[in-house]
Residue frames as a rotation matrix with the C-alpha (Angstrom) as fourth column:
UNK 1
0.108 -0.932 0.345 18.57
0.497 -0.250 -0.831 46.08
0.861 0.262 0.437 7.40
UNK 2
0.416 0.009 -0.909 20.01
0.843 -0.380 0.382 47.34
-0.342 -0.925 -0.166 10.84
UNK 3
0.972 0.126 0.197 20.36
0.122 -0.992 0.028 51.00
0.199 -0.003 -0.980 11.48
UNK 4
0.107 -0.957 -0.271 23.83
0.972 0.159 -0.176 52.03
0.211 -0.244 0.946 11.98
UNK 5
0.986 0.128 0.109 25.43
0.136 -0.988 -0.069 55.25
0.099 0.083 -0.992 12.80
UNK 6
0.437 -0.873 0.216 28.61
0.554 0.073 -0.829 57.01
0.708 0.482 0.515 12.63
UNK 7
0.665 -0.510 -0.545 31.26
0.300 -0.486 0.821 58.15
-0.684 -0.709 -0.170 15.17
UNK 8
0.871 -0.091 0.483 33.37
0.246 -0.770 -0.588 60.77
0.426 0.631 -0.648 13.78
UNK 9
0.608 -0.674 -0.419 37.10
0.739 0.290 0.608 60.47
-0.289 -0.679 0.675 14.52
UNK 10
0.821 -0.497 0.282 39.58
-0.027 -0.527 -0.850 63.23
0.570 0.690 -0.446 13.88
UNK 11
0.426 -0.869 -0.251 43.57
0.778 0.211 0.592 63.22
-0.462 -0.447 0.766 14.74
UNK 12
-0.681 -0.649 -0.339 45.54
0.230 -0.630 0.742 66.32
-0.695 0.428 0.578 13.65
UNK 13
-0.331 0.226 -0.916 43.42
-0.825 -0.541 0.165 67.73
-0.459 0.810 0.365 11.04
UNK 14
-0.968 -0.104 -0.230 43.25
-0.172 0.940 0.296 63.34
0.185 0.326 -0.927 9.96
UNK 15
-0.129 0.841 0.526 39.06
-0.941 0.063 -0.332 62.71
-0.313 -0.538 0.783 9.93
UNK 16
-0.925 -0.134 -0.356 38.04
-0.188 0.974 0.123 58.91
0.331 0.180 -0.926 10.31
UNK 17
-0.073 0.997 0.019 34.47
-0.928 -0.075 0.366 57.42
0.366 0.009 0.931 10.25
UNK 18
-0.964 -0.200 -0.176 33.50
-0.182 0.977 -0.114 54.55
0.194 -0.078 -0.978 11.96
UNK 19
-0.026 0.991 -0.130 30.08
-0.777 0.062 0.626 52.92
0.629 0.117 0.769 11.11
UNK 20
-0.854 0.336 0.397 28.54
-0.419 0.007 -0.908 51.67
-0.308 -0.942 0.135 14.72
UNK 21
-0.729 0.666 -0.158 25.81
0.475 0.658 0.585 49.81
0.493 0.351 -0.796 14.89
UNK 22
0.167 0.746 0.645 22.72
0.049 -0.660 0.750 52.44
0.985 -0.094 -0.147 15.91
UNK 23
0.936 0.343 0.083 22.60
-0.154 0.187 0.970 51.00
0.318 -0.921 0.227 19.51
UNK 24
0.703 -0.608 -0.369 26.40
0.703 0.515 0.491 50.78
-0.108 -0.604 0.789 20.09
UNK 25
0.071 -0.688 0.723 27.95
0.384 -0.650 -0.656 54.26
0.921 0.324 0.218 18.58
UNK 26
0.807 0.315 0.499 27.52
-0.112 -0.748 0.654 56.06
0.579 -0.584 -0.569 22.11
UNK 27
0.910 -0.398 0.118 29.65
0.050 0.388 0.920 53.65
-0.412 -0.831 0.373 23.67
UNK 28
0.452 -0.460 0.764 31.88
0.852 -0.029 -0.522 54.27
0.263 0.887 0.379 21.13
UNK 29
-0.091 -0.322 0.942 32.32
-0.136 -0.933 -0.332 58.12
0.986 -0.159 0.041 21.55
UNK 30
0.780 -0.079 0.621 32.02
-0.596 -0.400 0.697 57.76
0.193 -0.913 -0.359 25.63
UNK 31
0.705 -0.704 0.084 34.66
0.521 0.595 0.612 55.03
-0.481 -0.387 0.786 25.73
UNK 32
0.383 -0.674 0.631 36.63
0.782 -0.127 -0.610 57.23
0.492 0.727 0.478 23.51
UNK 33
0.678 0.363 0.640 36.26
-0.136 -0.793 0.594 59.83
0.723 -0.490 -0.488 26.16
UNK 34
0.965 0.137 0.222 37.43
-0.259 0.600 0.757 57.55
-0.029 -0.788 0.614 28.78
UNK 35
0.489 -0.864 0.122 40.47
0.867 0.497 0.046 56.30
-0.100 0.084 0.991 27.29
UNK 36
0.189 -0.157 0.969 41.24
0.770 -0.588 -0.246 60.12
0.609 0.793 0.009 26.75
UNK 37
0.965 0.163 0.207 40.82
-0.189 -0.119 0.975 60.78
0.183 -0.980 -0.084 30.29
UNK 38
0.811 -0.472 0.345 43.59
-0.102 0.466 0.879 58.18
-0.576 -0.748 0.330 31.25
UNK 39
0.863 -0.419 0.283 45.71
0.449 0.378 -0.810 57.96
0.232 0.826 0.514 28.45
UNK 40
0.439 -0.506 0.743 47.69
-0.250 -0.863 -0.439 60.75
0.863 0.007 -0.505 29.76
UNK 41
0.599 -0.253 0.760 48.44
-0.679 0.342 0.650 58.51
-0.424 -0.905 0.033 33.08
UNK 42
0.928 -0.325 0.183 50.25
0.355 0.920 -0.167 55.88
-0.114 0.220 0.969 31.05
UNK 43
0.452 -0.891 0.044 54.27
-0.050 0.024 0.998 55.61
-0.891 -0.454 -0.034 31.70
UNK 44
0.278 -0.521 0.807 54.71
0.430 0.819 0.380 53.29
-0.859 0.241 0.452 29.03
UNK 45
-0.590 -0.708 -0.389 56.74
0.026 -0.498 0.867 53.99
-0.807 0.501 0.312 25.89
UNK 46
-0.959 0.196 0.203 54.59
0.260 0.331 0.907 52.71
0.111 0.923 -0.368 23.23
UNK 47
-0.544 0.766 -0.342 51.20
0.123 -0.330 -0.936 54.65
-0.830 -0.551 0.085 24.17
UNK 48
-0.573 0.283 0.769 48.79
0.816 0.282 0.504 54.54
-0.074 0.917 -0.393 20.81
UNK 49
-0.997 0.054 0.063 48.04
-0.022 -0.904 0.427 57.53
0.080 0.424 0.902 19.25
UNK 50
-0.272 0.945 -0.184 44.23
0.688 0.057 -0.723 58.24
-0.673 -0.323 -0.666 20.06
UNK 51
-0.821 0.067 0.568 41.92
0.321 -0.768 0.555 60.05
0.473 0.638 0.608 17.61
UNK 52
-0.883 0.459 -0.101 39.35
-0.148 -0.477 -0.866 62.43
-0.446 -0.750 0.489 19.70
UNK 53
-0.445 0.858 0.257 35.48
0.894 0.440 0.080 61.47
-0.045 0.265 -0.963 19.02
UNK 54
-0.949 -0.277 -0.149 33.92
0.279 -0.960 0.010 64.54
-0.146 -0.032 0.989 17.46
UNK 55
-0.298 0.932 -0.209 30.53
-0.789 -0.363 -0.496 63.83
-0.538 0.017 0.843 16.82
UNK 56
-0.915 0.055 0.400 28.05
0.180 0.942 0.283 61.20
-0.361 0.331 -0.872 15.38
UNK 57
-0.509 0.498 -0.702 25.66
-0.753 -0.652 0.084 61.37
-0.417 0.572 0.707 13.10
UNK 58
0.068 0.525 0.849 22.70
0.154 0.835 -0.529 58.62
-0.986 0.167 -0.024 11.66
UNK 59
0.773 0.141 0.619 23.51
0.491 0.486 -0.723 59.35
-0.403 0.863 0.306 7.93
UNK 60
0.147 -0.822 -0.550 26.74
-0.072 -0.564 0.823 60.09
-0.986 -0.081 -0.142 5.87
UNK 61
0.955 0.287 0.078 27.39
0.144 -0.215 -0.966 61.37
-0.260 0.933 -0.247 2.55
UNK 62
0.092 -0.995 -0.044 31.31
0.497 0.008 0.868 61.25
-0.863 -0.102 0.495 1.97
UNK 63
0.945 -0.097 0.313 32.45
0.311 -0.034 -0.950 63.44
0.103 0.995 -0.002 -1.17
UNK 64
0.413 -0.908 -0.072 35.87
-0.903 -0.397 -0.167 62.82
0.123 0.134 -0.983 -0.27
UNK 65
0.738 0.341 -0.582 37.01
-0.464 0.883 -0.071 59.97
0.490 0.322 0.810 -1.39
UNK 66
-0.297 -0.886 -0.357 40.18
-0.093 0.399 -0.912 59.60
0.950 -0.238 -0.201 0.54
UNK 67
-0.515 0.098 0.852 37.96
-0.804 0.290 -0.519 59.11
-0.298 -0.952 -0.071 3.90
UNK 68
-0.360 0.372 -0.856 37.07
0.261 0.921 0.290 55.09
0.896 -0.119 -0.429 4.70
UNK 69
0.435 0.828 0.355 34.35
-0.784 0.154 0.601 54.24
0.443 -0.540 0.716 6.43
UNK 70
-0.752 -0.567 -0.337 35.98
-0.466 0.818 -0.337 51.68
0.467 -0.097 -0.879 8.85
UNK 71
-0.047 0.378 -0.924 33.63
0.273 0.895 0.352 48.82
0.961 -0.236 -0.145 10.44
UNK 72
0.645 0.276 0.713 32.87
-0.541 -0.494 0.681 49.05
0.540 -0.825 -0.169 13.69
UNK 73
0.963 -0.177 0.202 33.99
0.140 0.973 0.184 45.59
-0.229 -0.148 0.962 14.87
UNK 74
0.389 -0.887 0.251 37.74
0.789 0.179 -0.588 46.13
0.476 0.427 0.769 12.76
UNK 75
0.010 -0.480 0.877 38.24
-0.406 -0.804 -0.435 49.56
0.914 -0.352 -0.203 14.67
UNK 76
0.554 -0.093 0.827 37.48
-0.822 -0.216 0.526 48.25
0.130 -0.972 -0.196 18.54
UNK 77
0.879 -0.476 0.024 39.87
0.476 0.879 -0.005 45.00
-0.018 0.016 1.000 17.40
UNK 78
0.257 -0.827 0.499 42.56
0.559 -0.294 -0.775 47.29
0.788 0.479 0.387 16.40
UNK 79
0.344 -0.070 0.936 42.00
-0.733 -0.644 0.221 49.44
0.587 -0.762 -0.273 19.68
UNK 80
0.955 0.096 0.280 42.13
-0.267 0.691 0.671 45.95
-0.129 -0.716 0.686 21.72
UNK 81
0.465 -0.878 0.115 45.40
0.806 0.366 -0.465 44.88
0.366 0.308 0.878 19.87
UNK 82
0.291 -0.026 0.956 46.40
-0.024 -1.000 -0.019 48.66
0.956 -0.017 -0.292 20.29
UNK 83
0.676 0.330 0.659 45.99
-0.655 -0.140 0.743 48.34
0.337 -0.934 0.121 24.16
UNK 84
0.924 0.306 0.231 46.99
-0.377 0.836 0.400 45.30
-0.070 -0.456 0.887 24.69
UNK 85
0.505 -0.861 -0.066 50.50
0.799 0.495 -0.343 45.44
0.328 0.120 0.937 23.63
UNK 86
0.374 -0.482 0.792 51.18
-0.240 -0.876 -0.419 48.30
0.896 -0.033 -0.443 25.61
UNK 87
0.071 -0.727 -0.683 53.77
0.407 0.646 -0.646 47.78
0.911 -0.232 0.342 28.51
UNK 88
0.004 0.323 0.946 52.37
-0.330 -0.893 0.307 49.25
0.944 -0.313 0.103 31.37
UNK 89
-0.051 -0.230 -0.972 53.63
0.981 0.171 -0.092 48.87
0.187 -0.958 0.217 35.17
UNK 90
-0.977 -0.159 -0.143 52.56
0.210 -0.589 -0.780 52.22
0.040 -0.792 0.609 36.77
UNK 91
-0.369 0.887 -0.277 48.80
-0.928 -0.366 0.066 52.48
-0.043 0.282 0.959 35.64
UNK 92
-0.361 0.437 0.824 46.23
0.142 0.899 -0.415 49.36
-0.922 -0.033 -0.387 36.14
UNK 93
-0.658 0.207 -0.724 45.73
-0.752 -0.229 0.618 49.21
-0.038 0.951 0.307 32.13
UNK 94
-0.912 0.409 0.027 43.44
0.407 0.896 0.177 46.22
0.048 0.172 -0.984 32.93
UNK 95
0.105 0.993 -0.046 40.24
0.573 -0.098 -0.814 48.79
-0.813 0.059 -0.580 33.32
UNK 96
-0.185 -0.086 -0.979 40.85
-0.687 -0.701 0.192 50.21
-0.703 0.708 0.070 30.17
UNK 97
-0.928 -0.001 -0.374 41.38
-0.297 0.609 0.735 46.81
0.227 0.793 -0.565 28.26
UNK 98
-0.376 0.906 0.195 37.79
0.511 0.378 -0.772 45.36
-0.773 -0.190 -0.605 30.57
UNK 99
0.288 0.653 -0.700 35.89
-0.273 -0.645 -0.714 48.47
-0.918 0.397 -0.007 29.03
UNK 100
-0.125 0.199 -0.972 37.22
-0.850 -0.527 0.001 47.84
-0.512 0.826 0.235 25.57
UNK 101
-0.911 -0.148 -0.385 36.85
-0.292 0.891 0.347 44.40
0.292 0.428 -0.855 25.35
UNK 102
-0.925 0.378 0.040 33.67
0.011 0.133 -0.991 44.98
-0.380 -0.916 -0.127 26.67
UNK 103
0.135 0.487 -0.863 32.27
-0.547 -0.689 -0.475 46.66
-0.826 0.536 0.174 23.92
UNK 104
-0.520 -0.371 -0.770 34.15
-0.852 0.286 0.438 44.33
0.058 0.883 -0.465 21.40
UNK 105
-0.913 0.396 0.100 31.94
0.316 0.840 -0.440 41.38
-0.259 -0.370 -0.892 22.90
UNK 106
0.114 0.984 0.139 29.04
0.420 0.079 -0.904 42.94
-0.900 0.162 -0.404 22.41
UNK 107
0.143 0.327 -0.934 29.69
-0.845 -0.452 -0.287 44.33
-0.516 0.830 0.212 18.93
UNK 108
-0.785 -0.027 -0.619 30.90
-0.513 0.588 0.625 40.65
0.348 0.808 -0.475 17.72
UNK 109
-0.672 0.592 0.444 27.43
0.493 0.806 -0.328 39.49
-0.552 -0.001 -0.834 19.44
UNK 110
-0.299 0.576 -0.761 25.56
-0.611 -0.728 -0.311 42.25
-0.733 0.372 0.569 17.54
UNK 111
-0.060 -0.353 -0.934 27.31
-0.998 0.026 0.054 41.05
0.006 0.935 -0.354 14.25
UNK 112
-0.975 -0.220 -0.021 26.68
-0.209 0.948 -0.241 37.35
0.073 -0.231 -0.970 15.25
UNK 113
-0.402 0.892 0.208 22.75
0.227 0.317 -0.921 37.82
-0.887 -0.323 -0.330 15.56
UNK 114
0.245 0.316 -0.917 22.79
-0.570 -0.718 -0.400 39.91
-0.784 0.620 0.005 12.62
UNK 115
-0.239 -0.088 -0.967 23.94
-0.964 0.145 0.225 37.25
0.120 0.986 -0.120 10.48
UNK 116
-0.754 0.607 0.252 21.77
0.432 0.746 -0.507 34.53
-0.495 -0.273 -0.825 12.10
UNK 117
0.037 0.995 0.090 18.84
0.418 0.066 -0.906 36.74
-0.908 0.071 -0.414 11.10
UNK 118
-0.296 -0.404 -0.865 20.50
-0.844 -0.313 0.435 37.33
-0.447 0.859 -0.248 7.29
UNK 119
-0.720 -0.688 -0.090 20.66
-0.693 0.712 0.111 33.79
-0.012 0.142 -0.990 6.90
């Protein structure tokens, strides 16, 4: 069974979990950094709400049921989709989308070896 770990997402008071494979949460919370950096440089109208990486952690015990544990893989799609339909002509949003499509490549080869060696 591969190690995983959690990145710890909070928006307004709003806390989300997203379960990382062991070797890929960092990039996680520094690319969340990153886009948090620049995010504030974007023109465009339709800018996606960003939740701020607060910390990660190698085991989680939820006793609130109204937080979900999202996939890794389904959160840096939704960021990519996220990005990617944003309308942007003063800011070069192509190094933002490299870096996060950068990360989505290697989490769907993670999840692609992992279920070669399931199997």
């Amino acid at each position: 069974m591969p190690t995983m770990r959690y990145v710890l997402l909070q928006d307004a008071g709003q806390l989300s979990v997203v379960e990382m494979p062991a070797s890929h949460a960092y990039q996680l919370s520094a690319l969340n950094l990153r886009l948090h950096k620049e995010i504030d440089k974007l023109t465009a109208d339709s800018v996606p709400k960003l939740p701020y990486a607060i910390g990660e952690c190698n085991d989680l015990e939820l006793h609130d049921a109204s937080i979900q544990i999202i996939g890794g893989l389904d959160y840096i799609n939704d960021l990519e989709r996220a990005f990617s339909a944003i309308q942007e002509t003063a800011y070069p949003l192509i190094s933002l989308l490299t870096e996060i499509r950068a990360l989505q490549a290697q989490l769907e080869q993670w999840y692609e070896e992992e279920m070669d060696v399931e199997a």
